[in-house]
C-alpha positions as CSV (number, residue, x, y, z in Angstrom):
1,X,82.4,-238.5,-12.6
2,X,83.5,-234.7,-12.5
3,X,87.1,-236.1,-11.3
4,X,87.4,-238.6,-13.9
5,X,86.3,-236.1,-16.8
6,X,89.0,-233.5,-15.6
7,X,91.6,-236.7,-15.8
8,X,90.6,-237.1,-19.3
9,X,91.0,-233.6,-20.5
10,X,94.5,-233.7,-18.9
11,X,95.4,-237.1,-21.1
12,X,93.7,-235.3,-24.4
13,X,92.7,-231.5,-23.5
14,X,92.9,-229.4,-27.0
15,X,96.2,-227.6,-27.9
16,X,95.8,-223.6,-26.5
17,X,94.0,-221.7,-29.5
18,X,96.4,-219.1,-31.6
19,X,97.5,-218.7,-35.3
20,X,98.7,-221.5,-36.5
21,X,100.0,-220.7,-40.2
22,X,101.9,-224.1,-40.9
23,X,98.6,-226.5,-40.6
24,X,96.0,-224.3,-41.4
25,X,96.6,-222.8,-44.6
26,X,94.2,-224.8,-46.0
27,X,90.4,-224.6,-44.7
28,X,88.0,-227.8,-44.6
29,X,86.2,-228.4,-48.1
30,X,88.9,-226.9,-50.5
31,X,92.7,-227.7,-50.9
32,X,93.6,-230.2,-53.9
33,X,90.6,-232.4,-55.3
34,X,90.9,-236.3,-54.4
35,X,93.0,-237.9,-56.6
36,X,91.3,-240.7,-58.5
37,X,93.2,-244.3,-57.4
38,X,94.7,-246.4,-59.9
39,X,93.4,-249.5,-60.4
40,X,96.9,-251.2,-58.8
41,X,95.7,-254.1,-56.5
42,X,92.0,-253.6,-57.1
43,X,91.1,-257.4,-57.1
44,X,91.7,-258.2,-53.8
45,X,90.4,-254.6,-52.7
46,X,87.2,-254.5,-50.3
47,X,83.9,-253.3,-51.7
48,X,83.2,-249.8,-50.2
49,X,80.2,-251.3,-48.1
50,X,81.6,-253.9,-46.5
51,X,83.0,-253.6,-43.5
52,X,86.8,-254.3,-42.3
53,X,88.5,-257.6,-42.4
54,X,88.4,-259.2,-39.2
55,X,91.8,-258.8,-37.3
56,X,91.9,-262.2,-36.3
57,X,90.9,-263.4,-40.0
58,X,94.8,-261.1,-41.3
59,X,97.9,-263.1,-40.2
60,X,100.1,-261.2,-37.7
61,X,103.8,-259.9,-37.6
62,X,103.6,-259.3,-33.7
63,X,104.2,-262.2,-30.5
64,X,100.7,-263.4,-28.5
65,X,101.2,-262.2,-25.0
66,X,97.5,-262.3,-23.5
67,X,94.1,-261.1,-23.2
68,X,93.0,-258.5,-25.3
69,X,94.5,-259.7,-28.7
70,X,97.6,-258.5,-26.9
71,X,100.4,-258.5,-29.6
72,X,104.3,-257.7,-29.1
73,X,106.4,-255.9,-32.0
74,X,109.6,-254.7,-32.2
75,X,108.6,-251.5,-32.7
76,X,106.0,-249.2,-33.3
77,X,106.1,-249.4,-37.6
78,X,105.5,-253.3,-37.4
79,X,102.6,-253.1,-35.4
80,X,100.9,-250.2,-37.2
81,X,101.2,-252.1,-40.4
82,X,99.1,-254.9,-39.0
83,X,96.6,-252.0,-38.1
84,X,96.8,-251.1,-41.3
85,X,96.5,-254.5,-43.2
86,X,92.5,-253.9,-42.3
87,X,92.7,-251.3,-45.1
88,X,91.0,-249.1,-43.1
89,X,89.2,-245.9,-44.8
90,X,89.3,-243.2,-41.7
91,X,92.0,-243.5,-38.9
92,X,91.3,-241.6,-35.6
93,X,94.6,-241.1,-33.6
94,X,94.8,-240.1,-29.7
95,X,97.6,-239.8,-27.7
96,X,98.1,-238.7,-24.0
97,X,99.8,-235.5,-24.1
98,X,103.3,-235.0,-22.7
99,X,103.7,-233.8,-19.5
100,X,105.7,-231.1,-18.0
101,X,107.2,-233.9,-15.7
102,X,108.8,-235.9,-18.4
103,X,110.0,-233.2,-20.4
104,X,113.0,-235.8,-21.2
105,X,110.7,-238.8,-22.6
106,X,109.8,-238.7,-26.3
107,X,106.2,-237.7,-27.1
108,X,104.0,-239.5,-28.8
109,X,103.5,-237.2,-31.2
110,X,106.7,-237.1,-31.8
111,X,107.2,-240.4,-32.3
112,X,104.1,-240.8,-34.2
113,X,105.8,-237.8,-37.0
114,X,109.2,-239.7,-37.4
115,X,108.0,-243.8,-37.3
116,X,105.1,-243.8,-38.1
117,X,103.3,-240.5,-40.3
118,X,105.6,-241.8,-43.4
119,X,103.8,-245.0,-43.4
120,X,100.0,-243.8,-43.0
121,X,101.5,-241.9,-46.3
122,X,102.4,-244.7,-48.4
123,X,99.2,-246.4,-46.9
124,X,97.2,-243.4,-49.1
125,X,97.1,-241.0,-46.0
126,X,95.5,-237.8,-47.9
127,X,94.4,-235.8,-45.5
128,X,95.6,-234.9,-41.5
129,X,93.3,-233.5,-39.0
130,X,95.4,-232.2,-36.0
131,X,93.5,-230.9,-32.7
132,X,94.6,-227.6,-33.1
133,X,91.9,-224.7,-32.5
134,X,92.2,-222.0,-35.1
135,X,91.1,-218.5,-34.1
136,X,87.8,-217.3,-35.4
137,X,88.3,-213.4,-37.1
138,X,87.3,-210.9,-34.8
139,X,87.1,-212.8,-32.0
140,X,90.2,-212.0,-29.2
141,X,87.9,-211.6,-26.4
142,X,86.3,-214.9,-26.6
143,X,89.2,-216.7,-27.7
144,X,91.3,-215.2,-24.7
145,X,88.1,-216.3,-22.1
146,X,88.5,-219.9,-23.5
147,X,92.2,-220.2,-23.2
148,X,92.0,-218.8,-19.7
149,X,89.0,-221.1,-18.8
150,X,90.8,-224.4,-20.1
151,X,94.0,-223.3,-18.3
152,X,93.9,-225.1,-14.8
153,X,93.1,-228.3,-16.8
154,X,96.1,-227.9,-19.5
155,X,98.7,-226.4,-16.8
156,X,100.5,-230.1,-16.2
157,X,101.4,-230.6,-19.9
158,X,104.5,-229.6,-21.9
159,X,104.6,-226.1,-23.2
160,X,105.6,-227.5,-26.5
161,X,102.7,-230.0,-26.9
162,X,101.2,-227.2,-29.4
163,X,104.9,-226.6,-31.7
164,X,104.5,-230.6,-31.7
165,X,101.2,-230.5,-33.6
166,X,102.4,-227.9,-35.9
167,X,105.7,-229.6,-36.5
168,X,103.5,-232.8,-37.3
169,X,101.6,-230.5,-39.8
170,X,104.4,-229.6,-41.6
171,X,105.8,-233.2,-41.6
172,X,102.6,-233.9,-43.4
173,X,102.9,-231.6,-45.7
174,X,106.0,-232.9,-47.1
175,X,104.6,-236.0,-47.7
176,X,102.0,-235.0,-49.7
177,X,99.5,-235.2,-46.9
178,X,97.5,-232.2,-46.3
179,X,97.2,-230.9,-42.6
180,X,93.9,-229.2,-41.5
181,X,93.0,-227.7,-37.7
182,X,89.7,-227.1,-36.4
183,X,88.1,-224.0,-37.0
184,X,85.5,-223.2,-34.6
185,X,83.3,-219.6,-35.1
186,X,83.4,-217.2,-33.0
187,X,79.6,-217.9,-31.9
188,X,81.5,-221.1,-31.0
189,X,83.8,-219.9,-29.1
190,X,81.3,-218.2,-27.0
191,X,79.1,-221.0,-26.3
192,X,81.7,-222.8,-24.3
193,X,82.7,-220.3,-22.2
194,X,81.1,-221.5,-18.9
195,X,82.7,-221.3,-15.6
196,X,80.6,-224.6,-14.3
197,X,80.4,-226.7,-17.4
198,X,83.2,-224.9,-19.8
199,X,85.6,-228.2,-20.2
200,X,82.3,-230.2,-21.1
201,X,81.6,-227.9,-23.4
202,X,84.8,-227.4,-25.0
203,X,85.7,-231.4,-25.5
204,X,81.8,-231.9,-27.2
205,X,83.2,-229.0,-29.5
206,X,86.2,-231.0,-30.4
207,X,84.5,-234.0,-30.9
208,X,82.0,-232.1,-33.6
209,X,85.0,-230.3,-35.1
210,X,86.7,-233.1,-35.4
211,X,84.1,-235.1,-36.6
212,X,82.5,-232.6,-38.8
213,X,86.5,-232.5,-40.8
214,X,86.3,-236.3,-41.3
215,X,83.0,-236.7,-42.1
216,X,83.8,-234.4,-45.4
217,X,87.1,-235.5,-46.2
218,X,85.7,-239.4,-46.6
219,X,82.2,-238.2,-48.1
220,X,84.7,-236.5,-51.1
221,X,87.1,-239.5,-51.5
222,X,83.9,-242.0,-51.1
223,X,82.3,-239.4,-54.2
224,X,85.3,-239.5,-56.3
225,X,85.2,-243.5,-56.3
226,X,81.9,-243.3,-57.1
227,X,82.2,-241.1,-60.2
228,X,81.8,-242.3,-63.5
229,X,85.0,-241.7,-64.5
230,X,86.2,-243.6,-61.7
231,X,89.0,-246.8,-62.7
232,X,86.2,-250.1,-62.5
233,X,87.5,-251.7,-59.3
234,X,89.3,-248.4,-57.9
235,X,90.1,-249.7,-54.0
236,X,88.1,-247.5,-51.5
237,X,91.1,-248.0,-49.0
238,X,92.9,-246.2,-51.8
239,X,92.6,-242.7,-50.1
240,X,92.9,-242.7,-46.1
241,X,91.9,-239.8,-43.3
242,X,93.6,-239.6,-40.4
243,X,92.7,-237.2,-37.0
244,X,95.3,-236.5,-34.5
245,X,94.7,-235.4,-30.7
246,X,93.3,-236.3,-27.8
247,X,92.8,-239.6,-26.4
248,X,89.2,-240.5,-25.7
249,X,87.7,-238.0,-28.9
250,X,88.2,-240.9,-31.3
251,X,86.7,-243.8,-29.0
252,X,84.3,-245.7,-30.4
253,X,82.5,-246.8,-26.9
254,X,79.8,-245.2,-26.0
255,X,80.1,-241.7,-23.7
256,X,79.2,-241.6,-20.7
257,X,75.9,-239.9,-19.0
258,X,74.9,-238.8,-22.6
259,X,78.2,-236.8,-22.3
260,X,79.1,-236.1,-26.6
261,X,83.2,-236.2,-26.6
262,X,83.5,-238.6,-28.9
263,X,83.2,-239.3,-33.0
264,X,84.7,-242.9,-33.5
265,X,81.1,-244.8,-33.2
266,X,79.4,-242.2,-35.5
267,X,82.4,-242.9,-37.8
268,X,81.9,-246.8,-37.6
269,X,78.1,-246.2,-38.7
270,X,79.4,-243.7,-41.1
271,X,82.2,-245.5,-43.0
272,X,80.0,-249.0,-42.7
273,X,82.9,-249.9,-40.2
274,X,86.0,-249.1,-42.3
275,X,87.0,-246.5,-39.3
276,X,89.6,-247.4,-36.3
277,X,90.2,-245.9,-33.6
278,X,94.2,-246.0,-32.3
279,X,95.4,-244.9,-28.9
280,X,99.1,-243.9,-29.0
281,X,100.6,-244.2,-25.0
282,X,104.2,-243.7,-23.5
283,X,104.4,-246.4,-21.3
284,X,106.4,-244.0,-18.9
285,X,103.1,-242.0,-18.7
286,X,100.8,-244.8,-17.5
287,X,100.7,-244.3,-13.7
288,X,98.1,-246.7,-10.9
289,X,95.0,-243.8,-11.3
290,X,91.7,-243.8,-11.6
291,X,92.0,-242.1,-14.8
292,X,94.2,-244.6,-16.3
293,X,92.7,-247.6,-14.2
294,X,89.8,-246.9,-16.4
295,X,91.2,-247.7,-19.5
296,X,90.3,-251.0,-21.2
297,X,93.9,-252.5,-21.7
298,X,95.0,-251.1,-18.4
299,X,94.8,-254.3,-16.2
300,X,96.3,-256.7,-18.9
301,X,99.1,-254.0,-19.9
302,X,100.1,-253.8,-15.6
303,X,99.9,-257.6,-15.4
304,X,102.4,-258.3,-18.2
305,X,106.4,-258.7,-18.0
306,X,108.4,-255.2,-18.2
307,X,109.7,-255.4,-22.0
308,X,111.5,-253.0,-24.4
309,X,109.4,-254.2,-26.9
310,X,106.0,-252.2,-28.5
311,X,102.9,-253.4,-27.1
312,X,99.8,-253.6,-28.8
313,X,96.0,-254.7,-27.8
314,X,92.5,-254.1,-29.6
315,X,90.3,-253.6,-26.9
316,X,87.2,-253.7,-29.5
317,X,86.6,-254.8,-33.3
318,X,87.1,-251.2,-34.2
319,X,89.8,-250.4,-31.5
320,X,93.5,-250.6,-30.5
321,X,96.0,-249.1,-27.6
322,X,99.4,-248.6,-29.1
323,X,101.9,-248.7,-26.3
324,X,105.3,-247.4,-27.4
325,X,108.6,-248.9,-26.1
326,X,110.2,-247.3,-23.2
327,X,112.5,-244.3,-23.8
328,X,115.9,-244.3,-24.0
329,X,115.8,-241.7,-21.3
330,X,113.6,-244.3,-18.9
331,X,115.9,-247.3,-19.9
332,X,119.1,-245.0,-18.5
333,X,116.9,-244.1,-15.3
334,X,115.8,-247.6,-14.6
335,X,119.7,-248.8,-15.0
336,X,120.3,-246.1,-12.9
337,X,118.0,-247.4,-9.8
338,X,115.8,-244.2,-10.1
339,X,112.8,-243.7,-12.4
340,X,111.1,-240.7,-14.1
341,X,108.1,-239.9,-12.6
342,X,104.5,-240.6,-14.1
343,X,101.1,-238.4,-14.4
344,X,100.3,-237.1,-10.8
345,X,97.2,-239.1,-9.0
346,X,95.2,-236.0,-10.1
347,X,95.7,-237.3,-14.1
């Protein structure tokens, strides 16, 4: 279980922990109040307790292509709006982090900032949790002991996985979404640092961070519909909170062995099941490991036709595995009779 966990932390281990001006200027609780939504499209909107549509109940833009409610899109935009059609209220976003090894394939959080950020915006995107630690004041020595500790389990991924997240920040913020980063304390800090169980400790502190952001966020956008001043019939899909990281934080299985890495079921229970979880994967990533063998959609993605379409499944009710389309850069090599190389065995 140990070797699995370590696998997980290298597909969605937290971004090193430094300054991070751009999507942190803001801190969790202030920054602009929610904006009351008009009334545009209220008849057809949800009440605020009921749960989401039913996927299969929303016609689709995407191709059948198997188990899984596997869907096929022509790229990554189409699909997400038929993620999106559920009117969710809380979005949790996890990628696997780019590697060191593919430096040349697009990641996805790139991807995610230029095809798909604009339209969580227009879908009322308000607010944009990135998994980025913040430091805590007066803190270096702990702060340093963390970054050192997570180190072995972080050394395969790109050096720029952390300027992605704050270049996705700033993205947001010109699209009127405003970016937030976890902000642990420095008593925090110091609890994880652990030379047996530090990792554990350090995702479960994610997952509360994490958590803990969204869990405001929709409680002030769920207050401001309910005020009395409130448009009658004022859609609670109206305002949407999205969390960027890690795969596995926003799951909404179960963890394992009581393990506490994860937020997405506490969010179902907490949003009365207008939360959804979506993975984000580059499909030159996904390589025949344990760690990915353990993934849901793994055996129905290997069994299907190579394709330069998007791929798309929904593992659960609350769920779905975004697979991009290959890279340019993968489409050249594969022309080319070579290939670029996935995560090692140990990912």
């Amino acid at each position: 279980m140990r070797k699995l966990v370590t696998g997980f932390v290298l597909l969605s281990a937290c971004q090193s922990a430094q300054r991070v001006e751009p999507a942190s200027t803001v801190p969790a609780g202030s920054g602009p109040a929610a904006q009351t939504p008009t009334s545009a499209g209220a008849a057809n909107a949800p009440e605020l307790g009921s749960s989401l549509p039913a996927s299969s109940a929303l016609p689709s833009r995407g191709q059948p292509c198997g188990a899984l409610g596997c869907r096929r899109y022509p790229d990554a935009q189409t699909a997400a709006l038929d993620i999106l059609e559920r009117r969710p209220q809380v979005v949790g976003i996890g990628e696997a982090h780019a590697l060191k090894v593919a430096e040349n394939v697009e990641s996805s959080t790139a991807r995610f900032e230029r095809d798909l950020l604009p339209l969580f915006a227009r879908a009322g995107a308000t607010e944009l949790v990135v998994e980025l630690l913040g430091p805590a004041k007066d803190c270096e020595k702990p702060v340093a002991a963390v970054k050192e500790q997570t180190r072995p389990v972080v050394q395969d991924q790109s050096q720029g996985n952390q300027n992605r997240f704050v270049s996705l920040g700033v993205a947001a913020r010109k699209l009127n979404v405003v970016p937030y980063i976890l902000e642990p304390s420095c008593d925090e800090y110091k609890s994880v640092i652990d030379p047996v169980d530090g990792v554990t400790r350090m995702l479960e502190l994610i997952a509360k961070k994490t958590e803990d952001k969204l869990t405001h966020f929709w409680q002030r956008n769920t207050a401001a519909l309910n005020a009395t001043d409130a448009p009658v019939g004022a859609d609670p899909s109206a305002h949407l909170v999205v969390a960027y990281g890690g795969a596995m934080h926003n799951d909404v299985s179960s963890p394992p062995d009581g393990q506490n890495f994860r937020y997405g079921a506490h969010l179902v229970q907490l949003t009365s099941g207008h939360y959804i979880e979506l993975d984000l994967i580059v499909p030159e990533y996904i390589k025949d490991s344990e760690v990915w063998r353990a993934l849901p959609w793994y055996d129905a993605y290997a069994a299907l036709p190579k394709t330069n379409e998007v791929t798309l499944f929904q593992p659960a009710e609350f769920s779905y595995a975004l697979i991009f389309a290959p890279s340019a850069a993968q489409a050249t090599a594969a022309a080319s009779g070579s290939a670029l190389p996935g995560p090692s065995s140990s990912n």
